[in-house]
C-alpha positions in Angstrom: 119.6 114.7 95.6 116.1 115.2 95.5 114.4 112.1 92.9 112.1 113.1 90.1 110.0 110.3 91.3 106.6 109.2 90.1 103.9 107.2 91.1 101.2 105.2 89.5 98.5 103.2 90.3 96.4 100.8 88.3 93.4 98.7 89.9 94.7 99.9 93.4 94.4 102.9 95.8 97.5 103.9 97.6 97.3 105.6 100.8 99.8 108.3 101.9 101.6 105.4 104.3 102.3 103.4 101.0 103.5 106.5 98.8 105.6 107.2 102.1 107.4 103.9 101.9 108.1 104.3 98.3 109.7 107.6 98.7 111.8 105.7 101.7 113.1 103.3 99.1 113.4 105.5 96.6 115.6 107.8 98.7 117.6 104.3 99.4 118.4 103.8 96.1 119.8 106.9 95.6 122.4 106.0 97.8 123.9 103.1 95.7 123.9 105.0 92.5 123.8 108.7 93.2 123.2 109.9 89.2 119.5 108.2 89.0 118.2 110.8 86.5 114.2 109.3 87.0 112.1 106.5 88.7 108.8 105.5 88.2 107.1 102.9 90.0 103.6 101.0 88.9 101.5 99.6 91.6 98.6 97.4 90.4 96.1 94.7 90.9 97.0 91.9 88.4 93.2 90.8 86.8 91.9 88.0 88.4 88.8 85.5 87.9 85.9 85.3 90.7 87.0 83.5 93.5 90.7 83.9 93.2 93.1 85.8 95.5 93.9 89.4 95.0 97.8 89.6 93.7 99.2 93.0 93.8 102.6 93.6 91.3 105.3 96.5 91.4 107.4 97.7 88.3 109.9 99.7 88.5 111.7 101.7 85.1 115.1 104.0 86.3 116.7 106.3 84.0 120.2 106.2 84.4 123.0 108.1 82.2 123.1 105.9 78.9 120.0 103.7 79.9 117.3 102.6 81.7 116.8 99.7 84.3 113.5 97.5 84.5 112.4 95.9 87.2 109.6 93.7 85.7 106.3 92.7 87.8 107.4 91.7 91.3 103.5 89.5 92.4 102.8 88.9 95.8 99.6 88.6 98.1 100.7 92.0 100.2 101.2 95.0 99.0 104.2 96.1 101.2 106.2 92.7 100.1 105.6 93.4 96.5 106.5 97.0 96.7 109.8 95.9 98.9 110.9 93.1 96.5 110.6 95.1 93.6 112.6 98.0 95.0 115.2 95.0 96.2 115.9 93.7 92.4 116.1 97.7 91.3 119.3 97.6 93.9 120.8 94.9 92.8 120.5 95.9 89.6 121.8 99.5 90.7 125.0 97.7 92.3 125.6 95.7 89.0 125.4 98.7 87.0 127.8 100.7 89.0 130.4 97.8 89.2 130.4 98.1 85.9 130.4 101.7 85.6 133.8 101.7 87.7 135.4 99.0 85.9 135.1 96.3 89.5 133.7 93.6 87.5 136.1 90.8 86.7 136.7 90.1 83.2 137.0 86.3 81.5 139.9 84.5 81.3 139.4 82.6 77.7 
């Protein structure tokens, strides 16, 4: 399934070898929940006083049937890392929401 995917950038210019990993990990996350109906990812440069080291944060929103899942700001020093830990919690939070989905989640013994 081809994802309606977009792509923003705030503070930041992404080359084509960044947009190229986020369309590898979008592609990823496709396979843990196949009905992702949209995903949009923010890149950007968190704002920063002189002197202090550039911090670059991802955020991810997907659409899903009856929702949406957000990834909130995901900071790190490199670009890659930030980019890779965000799309890391949007699995997890893929796998949660199809547990649930198919009923594999345990319920509470009271």
């Amino acid at each position: 399934m081809e994802l309606p995917l977009q792509i923003a950038a705030h503070g930041v210019e992404l080359g084509s070898e960044t947009g190229t990993l986020i369309r590898q990990y979008a592609r990823k996350l496709d396979r843990y929940y196949g009905h992702i109906m949209g995903l949009r990812v923010t890149v950007e440069v968190s704002q920063r006083q002189m002197g202090e080291p550039i911090v670059y944060s991802a955020h991810i929103d997907v659409t899903i049937p009856g929702g949406e899942l957000v990834v909130k700001y995901q900071a790190h020093p490199e670009l890659h890392t930030a980019i890779q830990r965000a799309f890391e919690a949007a699995r997890r939070r893929l796998q949660d929401y199809a547990r649930r989905q198919r009923g594999a989640v345990k319920a509470k013994e009271y």
